[in-house]
C-alpha positions in Angstrom: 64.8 102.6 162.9 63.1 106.0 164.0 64.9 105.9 167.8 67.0 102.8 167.9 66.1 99.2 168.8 62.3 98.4 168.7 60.7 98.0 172.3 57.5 96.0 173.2 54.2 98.4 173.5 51.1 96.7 175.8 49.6 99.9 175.4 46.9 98.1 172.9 45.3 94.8 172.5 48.3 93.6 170.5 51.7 94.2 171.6 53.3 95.8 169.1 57.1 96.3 168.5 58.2 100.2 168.2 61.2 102.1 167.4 60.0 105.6 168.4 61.8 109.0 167.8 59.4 111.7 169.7 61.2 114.9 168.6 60.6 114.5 164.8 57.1 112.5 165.5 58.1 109.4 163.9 57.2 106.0 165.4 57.8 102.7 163.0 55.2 99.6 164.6 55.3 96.3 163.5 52.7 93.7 165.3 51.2 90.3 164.1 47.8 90.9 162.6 45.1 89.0 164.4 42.2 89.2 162.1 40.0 91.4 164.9 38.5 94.3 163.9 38.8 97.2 166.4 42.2 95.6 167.4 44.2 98.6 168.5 48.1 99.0 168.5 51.0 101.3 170.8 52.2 104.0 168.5 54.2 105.4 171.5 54.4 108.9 169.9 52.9 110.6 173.7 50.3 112.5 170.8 47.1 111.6 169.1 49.2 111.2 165.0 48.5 113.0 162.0 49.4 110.3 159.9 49.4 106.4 159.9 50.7 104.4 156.8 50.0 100.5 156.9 51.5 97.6 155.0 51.1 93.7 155.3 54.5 92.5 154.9 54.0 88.6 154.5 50.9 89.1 152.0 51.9 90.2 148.1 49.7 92.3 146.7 47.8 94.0 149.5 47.4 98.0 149.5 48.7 100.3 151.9 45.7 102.2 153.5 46.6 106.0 154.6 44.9 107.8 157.7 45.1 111.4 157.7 44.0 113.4 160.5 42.2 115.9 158.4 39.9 113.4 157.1 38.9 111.8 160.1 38.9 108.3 161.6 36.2 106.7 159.6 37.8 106.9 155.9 40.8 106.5 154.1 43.1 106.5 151.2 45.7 104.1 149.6 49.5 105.3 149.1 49.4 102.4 146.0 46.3 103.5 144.0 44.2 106.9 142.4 41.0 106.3 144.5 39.5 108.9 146.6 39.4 109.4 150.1 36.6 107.3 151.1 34.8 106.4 154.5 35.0 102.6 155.2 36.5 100.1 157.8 39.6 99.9 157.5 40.3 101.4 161.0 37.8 99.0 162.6 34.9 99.2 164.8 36.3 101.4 167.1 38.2 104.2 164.6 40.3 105.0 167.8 43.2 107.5 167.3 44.8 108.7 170.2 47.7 109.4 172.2 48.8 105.9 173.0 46.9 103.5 170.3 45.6 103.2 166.9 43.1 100.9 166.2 42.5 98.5 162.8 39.9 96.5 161.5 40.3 92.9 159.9 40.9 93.1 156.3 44.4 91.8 155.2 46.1 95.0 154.0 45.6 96.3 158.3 45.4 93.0 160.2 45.6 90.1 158.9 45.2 87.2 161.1 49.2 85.8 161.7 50.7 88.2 159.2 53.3 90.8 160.0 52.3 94.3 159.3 53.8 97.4 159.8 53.1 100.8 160.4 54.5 104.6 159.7 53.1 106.7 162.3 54.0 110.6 161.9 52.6 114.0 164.0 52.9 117.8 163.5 56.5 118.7 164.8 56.3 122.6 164.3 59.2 123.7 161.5 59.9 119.9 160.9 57.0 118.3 159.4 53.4 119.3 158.4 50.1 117.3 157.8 47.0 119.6 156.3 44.5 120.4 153.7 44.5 123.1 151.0 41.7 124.3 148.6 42.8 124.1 144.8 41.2 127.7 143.2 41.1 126.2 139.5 42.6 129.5 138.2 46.5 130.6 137.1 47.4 132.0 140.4 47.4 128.9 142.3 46.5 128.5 146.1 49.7 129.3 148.5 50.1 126.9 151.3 51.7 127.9 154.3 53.7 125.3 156.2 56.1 127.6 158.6 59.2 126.1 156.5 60.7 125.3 153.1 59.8 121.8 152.1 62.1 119.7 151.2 59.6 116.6 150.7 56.3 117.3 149.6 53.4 114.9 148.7 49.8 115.5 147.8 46.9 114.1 146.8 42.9 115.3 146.2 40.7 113.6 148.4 37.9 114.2 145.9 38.6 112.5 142.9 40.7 109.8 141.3 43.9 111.5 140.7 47.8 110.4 141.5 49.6 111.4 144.7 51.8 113.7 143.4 55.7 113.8 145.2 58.0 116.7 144.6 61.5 117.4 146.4 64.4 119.2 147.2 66.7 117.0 146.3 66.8 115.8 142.4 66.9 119.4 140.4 65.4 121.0 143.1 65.3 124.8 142.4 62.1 126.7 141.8 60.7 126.1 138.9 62.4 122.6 138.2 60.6 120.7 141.0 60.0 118.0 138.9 57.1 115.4 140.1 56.9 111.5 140.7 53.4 109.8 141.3 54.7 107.6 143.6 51.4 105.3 143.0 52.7 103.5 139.8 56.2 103.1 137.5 56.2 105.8 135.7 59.3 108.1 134.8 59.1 111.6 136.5 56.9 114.1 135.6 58.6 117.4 133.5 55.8 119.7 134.2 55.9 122.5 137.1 53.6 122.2 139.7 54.6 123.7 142.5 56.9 126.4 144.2 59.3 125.4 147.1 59.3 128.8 149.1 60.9 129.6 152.3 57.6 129.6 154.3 55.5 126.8 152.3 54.5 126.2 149.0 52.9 128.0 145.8 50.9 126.0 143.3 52.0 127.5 139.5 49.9 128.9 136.6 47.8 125.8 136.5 44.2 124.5 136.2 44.4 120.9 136.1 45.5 118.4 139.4 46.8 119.7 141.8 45.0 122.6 141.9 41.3 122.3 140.2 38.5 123.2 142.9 38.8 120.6 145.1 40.5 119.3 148.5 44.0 118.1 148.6 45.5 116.7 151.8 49.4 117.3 151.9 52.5 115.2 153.6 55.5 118.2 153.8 58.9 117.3 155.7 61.4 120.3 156.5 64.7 121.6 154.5 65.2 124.0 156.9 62.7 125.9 159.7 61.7 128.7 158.2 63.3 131.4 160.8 67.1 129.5 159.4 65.7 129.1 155.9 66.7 131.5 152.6 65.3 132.3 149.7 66.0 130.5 146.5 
């Protein structure tokens, strides 16, 4: 539950069902898929969000597609596999995002036709959460990305090439430099080597060259410890 009880939405062409929590820009939407691309669905966030995560949850197997706003409406990633962010149609023929609706096309991961789906909708909440891009430099003194807050979730991925979204907390060692890193895309154990820098105002990729911070675009998904004008140095 995001704000309680789930409530019908008619805002789209499928009612939807959605527990909504406005102040940390979360909204949780299930709706019965009806197979029809461009099919849109009430978010009831009151914003256009930064982030949608979809899964089927009466078909096995099926990925779950991510929208990100800084990629735009007509492409996408998957929170369960390497590829790269890639235009397509998984958000249907209309690719509407906006402040009432989402819209999905007709393949069985979004919509299919008498399966239940769900969706994680999230928006920018100013020292709560943050949705953006960074550019990896390739060199030893990694990018800096500033967030307005020290993250206590943080997940990345390069919307370039093949690589593993890469998740690093707070909350298993959690001091700088021990942040160590789960791909949450397969089974593996978690990761011992240092990629990033929790700091009160963002985050600091480390002496590195290789993923995450080669020369290319990486979209991040980074969630609060504190707001940065309560947060302290570690």
């Amino acid at each position: 539950k995001a704000g309680g009880t789930a409530v019908s939405n008619t805002d789209g062409s499928i009612t939807s069902q959605v527990s909504a929590n406005v102040d940390a820009g979360l909204s949780i939407v299930s709706w019965a898929g009806n197979g029809t691309s461009g099919a849109t669905i009430g978010h009831s966030l009151g914003v256009t969000p930064d982030v949608v995560i979809v899964k089927n949850r009466t078909t096995s197997g099926t990925n779950w597609p991510v929208f990100h706003s800084s990629q735009g409406t007509g492409s996408n990633g998957y929170l369960d596999i390497t590829n790269s962010w890639a235009s397509g149609s998984t958000w249907g023929s209309t690719q509407t995002f906006n402040s009432t609706v989402f819209s999905v096309g007709s393949q069985n991961y979004v919509n299919n036709s008498g399966d239940n789906m769900i969706a994680y909708c999230f928006h920018n909440v100013e020292g709560y959460s943050k949705f953006g891009t960074y550019e990896g430099n390739g060199n030893n003194d990694g990018t800096f990305v500033y967030t307005g807050f020290r993250p206590a979730f943080l997940l990345v991925k390069s919307v370039d090439s093949t690589s593993d979204w890469l998740l690093v907390d707070d909350k298993r060692i959690g001091y700088n430099p021990e942040n160590e890193y789960i791909e949450v895309n397969n089974a593996n154990a978690e990761g011992t080597v240092n990629m990033f820098d929790l700091v009160s105002n963002g985050f600091k990729n480390r002496d590195r060259t290789a993923d995450p911070n080669v020369a290319e675009t990486y979209l991040y998904i980074a969630f609060a410890s504190q707001p940065f004008k309560f947060a302290n140095a570690r």
